[in-house]
C-alpha positions in Angstrom: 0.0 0.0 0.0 1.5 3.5 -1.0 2.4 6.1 1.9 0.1 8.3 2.2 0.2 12.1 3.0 -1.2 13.7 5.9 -3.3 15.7 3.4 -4.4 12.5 1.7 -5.1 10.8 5.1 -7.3 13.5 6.1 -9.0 13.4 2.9 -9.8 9.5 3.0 -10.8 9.4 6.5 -13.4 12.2 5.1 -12.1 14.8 7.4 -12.7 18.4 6.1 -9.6 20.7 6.4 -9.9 24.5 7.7 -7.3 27.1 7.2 -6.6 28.4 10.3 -7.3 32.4 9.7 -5.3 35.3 11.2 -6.4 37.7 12.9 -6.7 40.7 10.8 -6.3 43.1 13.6 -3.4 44.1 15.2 -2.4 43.8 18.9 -3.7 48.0 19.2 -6.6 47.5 17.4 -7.5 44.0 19.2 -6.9 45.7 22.9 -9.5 48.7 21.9 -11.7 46.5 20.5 -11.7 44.5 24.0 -12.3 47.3 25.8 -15.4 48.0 23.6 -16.9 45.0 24.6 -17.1 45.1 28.2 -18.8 48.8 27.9 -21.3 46.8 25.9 -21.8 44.5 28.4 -22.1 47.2 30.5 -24.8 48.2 28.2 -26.8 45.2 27.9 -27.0 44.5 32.0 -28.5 48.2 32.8 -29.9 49.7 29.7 -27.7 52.7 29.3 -24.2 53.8 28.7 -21.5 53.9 31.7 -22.2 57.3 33.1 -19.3 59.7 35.1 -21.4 60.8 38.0 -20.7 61.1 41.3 -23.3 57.9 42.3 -21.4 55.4 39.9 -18.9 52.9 41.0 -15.6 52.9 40.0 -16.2 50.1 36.9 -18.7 52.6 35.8 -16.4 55.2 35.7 -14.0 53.7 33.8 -16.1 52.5 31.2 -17.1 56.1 30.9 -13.6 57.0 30.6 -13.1 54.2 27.9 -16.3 55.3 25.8 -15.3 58.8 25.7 -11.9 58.7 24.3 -13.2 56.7 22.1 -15.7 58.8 20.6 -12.8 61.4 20.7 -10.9 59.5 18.3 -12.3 59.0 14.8 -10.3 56.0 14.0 -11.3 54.0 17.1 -15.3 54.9 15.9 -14.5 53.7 12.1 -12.7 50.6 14.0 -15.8 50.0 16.2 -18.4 51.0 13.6 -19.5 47.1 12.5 -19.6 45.9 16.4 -21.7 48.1 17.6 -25.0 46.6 17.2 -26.3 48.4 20.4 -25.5 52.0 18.6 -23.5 52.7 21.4 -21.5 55.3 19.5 -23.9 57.1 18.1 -26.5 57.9 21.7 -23.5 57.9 24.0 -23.7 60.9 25.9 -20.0 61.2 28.5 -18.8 63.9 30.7 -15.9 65.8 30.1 -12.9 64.4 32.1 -10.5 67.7 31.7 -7.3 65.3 32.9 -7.5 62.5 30.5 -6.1 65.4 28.0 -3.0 65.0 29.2 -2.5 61.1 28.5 -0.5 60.2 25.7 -1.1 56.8 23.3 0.1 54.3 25.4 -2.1 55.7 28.1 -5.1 55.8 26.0 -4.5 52.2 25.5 -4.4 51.3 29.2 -7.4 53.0 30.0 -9.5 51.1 26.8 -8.5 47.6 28.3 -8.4 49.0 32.1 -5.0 46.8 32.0 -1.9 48.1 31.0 0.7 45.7 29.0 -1.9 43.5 28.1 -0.8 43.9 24.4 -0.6 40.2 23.0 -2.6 39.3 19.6 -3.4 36.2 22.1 -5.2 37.5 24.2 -8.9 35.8 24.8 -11.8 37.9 24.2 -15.3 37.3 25.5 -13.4 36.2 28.8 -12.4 37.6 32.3 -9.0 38.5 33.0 -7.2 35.7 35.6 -7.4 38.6 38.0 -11.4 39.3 37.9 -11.5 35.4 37.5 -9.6 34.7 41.0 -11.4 37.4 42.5 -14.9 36.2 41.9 -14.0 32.4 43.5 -12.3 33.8 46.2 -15.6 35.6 47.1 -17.7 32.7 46.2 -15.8 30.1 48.1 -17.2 29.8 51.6 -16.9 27.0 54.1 -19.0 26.5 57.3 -18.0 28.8 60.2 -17.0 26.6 62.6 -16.2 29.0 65.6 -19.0 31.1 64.5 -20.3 31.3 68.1 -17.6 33.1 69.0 -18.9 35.9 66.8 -22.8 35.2 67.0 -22.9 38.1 69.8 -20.6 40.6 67.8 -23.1 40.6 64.7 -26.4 40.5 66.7 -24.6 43.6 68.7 -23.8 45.5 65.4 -27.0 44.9 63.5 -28.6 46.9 66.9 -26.3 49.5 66.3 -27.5 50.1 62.4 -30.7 49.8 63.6 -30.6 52.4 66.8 -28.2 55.2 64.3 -24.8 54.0 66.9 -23.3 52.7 63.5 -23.7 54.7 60.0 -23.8 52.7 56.2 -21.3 54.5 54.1 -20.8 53.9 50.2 -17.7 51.7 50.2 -15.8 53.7 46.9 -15.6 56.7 50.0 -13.4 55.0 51.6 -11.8 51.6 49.9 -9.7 51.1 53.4 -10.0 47.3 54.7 -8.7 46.3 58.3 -9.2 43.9 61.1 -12.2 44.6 63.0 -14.2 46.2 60.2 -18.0 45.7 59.0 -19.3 45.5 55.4 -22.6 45.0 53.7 -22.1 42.2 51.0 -24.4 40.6 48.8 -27.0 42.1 51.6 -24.9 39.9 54.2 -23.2 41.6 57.2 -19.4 40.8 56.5 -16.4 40.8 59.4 -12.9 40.7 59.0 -11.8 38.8 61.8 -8.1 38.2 60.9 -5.8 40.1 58.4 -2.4 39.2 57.8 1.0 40.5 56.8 1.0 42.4 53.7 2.7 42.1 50.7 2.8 43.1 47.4 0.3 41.9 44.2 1.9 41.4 40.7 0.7 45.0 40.2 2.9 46.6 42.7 0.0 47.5 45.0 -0.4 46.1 48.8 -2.2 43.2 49.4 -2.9 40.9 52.5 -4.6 37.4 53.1 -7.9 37.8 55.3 -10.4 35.8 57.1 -14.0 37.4 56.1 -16.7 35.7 58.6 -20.1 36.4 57.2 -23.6 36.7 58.9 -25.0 33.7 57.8 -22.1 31.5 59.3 -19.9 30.9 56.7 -16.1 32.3 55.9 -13.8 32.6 53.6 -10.3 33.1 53.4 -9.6 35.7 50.7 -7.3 38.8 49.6 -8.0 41.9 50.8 -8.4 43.1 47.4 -10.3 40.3 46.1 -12.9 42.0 49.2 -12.4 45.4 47.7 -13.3 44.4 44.3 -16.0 42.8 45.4 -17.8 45.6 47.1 -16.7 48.2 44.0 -18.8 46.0 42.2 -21.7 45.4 44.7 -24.1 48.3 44.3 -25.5 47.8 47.3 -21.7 47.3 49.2 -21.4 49.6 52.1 -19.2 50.2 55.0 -20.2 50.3 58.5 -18.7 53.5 60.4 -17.2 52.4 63.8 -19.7 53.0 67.2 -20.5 56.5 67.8 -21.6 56.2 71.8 -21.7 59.8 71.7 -21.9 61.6 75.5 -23.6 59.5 77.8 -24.8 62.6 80.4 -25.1 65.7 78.8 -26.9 69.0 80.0 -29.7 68.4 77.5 -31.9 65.0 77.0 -32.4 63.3 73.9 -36.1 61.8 73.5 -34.7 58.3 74.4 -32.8 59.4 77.7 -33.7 59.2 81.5 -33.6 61.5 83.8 -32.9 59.2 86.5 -31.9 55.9 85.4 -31.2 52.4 87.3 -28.4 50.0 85.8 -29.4 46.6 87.5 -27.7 43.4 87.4 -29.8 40.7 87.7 -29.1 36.5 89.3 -31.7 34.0 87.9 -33.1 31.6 89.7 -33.5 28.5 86.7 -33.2 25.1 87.9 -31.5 24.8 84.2 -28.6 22.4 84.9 -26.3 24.9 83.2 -27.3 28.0 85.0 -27.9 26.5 88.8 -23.9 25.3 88.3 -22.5 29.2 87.0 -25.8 30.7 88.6 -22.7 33.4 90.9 -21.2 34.0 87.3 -24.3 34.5 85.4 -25.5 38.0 85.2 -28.3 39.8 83.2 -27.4 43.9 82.5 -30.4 46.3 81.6 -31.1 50.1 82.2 -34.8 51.3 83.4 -36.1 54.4 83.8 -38.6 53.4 86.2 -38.7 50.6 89.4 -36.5 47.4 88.7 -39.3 45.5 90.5 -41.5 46.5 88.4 -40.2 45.7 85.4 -39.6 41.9 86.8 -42.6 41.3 88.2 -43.7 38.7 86.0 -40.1 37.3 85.1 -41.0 33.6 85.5 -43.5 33.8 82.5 -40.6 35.5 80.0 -38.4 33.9 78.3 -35.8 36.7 78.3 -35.6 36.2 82.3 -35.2 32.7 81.5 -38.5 31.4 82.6 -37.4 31.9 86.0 -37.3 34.4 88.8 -34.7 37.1 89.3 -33.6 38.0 92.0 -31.6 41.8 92.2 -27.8 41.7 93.1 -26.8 44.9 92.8 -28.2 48.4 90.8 -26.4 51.8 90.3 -28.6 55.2 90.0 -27.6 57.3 87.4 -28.6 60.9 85.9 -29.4 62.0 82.3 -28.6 58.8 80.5 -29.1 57.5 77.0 -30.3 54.6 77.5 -29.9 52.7 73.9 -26.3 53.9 74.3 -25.7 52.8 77.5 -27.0 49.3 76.9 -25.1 49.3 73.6 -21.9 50.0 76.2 -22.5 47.1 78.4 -23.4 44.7 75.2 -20.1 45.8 73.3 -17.8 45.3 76.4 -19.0 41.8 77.6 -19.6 40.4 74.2 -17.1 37.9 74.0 -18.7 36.4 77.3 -22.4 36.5 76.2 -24.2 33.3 77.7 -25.1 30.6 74.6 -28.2 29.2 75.9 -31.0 28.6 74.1 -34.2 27.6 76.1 -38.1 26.6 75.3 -40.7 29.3 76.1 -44.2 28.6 77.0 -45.1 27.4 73.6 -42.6 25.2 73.4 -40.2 27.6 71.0 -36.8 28.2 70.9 -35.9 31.4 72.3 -32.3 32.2 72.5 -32.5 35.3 75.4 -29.7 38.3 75.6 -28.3 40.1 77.8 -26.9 37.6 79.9 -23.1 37.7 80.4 -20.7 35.0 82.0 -18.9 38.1 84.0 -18.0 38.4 87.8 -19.8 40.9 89.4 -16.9 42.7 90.3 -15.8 43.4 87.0 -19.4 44.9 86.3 -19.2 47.2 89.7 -16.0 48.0 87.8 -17.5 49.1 84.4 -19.9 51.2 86.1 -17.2 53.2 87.9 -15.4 53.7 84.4 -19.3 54.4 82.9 -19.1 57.6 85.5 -15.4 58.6 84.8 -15.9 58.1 81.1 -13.4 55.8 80.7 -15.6 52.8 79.0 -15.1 52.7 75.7 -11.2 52.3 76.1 -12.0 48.6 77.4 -13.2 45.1 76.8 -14.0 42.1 79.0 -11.7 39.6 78.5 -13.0 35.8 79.6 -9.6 34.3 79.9 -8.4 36.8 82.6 -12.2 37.9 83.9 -10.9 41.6 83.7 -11.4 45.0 81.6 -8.7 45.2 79.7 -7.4 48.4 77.2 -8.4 48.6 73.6 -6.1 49.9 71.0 -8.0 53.3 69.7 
C-alpha cells in the first residue's frame, strides 16, 4: 500500500480541512476592540451607557472614561463602527474628564483595556482576566463557620447599632480602606474581617494581605484583601459600617430616648437549668430602666428573656441623664465575648435564645460602672480568659 500524506489521510478518512485564519487586527486594534466589549456589556445589563457621576462605581467610571476617548478619536469609531450593534457610538452621551487630556497613546490604550501591558494578539476575548476570575471564586468560596459562636454576639450587637443610628452605612468607593475589625454589607450579608495578615505586594505593585471574612449567615472565607475590595466596587448595594458612635452618655440636654434618673441593675436568675444552677454566681443579666427594677420583673417567671425563672436583684447603680440605647449598647459591646449561649423553650414550646446575659464576675461589672461615670468605658473590653477589663487599642 503506498504512503500516504497527511493531506491524503485527512481526505480519506473524510475529514474536512480548515485554514486556520489570522487575525486581521493588530495587537492596538485587538486591545481597543476588547475594551469595547465590556462597555457593551455594560450596556446590555442596565440599559444605558457607563455614566461619570458622582453615584457610579468605579467600573462605571471607567467605562465612561473608555467610551469617551473613544468617541474622541475617529479611528477607534470607524474601527468600532461594524460591532456596535447596540448603537453605542452614536447615543452615547460622557462627561468631560479635563485630565484624561494629558494622556499620551500608550495611556489611551491602558485605559480602553483597564490593564496596562496586556498587548498580546493572544489575548482571549469574550473572557475575564485571571485577576477578575480569581477574585470572583475567592468571594464565592465559603466554608462553614466553625467558631461562628464566637462571633454570633458581635453581629447580633452591630445589627442593633445600624438599627438604633450608633453605627452609619457609608458607600464603600468613599473609603476603599479594609482592616481587622471592620464591617461590610455584601451581597445584603453583614461581612467581618476577623483576621488580616502581613501584607505584601500583588503582581501590580500595590499592597495586598490574606484575610479571614466571617459572614452573617455562618460561613467564611479566606480571601485577599483586594479580592474584598473588588467585590464591594462592584456590589451596588456594598457599604461600610462606620465604627460605634456612643456619643456623650450625660449631657446637659436629653435626647427623646434618655432618662432623667436611670437604674443599671444586674440581675441573678433563679433557673433550675442544669447549666445555670452550676454558673448561677457567674451568670448576670445587665439592663437600664427608667422606672422601678421591681416593676419591670414582676412577671419574670412567664418571660423567656428572664429565663422562665425568677430574678432575684444583686446589685443596681442610680444614674442621671442617660441615654439609655447607648448605655445598653456600652455594656453589650464590652461583655460580648462572654455573652451566655443558651437557648431555652418558652411557653409554647419555642426556641428562644435570650440576651443580655453575660458569664462576667460581678466585680468586673461594679468596675465598668465606675469607668461608665469617669468616662473611661469605651477604652476597654471584658476579657473571659483573665475575667478583667482590659485596654483597647484606639
Amino acid at each position: 500500500m503506498p504512503k500516504l500524506s497527511d493531506d491524503e489521510l485527512l481526505n480519506a478518512l473524510g475529514v474536512e480541512q480548515e485554514i486556520a485564519k489570522k487575525s486581521s487586527y493588530s495587537p492596538r486594534e485587538e486591545r481597543i476592540i476588547t475594551g469595547f466589549e465590556e462597555i457593551q456589556r455594560f450596556v446590555e445589563r442596565y440599559g444605558r451607557t457607563p455614566q461619570q457621576g458622582e453615584d457610579s462605581d468605579v467600573f462605571e467610571r471607567l467605562f465612561a472614561v473608555r467610551l469617551g476617548r473613544i468617541l474622541e478619536q475617529e479611528e477607534c469609531q470607524v474601527l468600532l463602527a461594524s460591532l456596535d450593534y447596540q448603537g453605542i457610538l452614536n447615543k452615547a452621551v460622557i462627561d468631560h474628564v479635563d485630565p484624561l487630556k494629558s494622556l499620551d497613546d500608550d495611556d489611551l490604550l491602558a485605559e480602553l483595556v483597564g490593564n496596562a501591558g496586556h498587548s498580546s494578539i493572544t489575548e482571549l476575548r469574550h473572557v475575564r482576566s485571571h485577576v477578575e476570575i480569581q477574585a470572583a471564586e475567592e468571594i464565592a468560596k465559603r466554608e462553614k463557620c466553625e467558631d461562628f459562636d464566637r462571633f454570633r454576639s458581635l453581629f447580633e450587637l452591630t445589627e442593633r447599632e445600624i438599627n438604633s443610628g450608633i453605627r452609619q452605612t457609608r458607600p464603600f468607593s468613599n473609603d476603599a480602606s479594609v482592616n481587622e475589625g471592620n464591617f461590610f454589607i455584601l451581597g445584603g450579608q453583614l461581612v467581618y474581617v476577623a483576621e488580616k495578615g502581613d501584607e505584601f505586594k500583588a503582581p501590580n505593585g500595590h499592597p495586598d494581605a490574606r484575610l479571614r471574612v466571617i459572614y452573617s449567615n455562618g460561613t467564611e472565607s479566606n480571601l485577599l484583601l483586594r479580592s474584598l475590595q473588588r467585590a464591594l466596587y462592584k456590589d451596588e448595594a456594598g457599604r461600610r459600617l462606620t465604627e460605634p458612635d456612643l456619643g456623650p452618655l450625660f449631657s446637659e440636654t436629653l435626647d427623646e430616648d434618655d432618662v432623667e434618673s436611670g437604674t443599671i441593675y444586674v440581675l441573678r436568675s433563679m433557673s433550675d437549668h442544669p447549666f445555670v444552677a452550676e454558673h448561677r454566681k457567674l451568670i448576670h443579666k445587665i439592663g437600664v430602666t427608667g422606672g422601678k427594677v421591681e416593676t419591670r420583673i414582676a412577671n419574670a417567671a412567664h418571660a423567656a428573656t428572664y429565663l422562665l425563672a425568677d430574678v432575684e436583684v444583686i446589685a443596681s447603680y442610680k444614674l442621671a441623664g442617660i441615654n439609655r440605647t447607648k448605655l445598653e449598647s456600652i455594656f453589650h459591646r464590652i461583655f460580648a465575648p462572654a455573652q451566655l449561649d443558651l437557648t431555652i423553650h418558652d411557653r409554647f414550646g419555642r426556641p428562644v435564645r435570650p440576651k443580655e446575659w453575660f458569664l462576667v464576675p460581678l466585680h468586673v461589672i461594679d468596675e465598668a460602672v465606675c469607668r461608665i461615670r469617669d468616662g473611661s468605658i469605651t477604652n476597654v473590653v471584658y476579657d473571659p480568659k483573665t475575667a478583667c477589663l482590659v485596654s483597647i487599642a484606639q
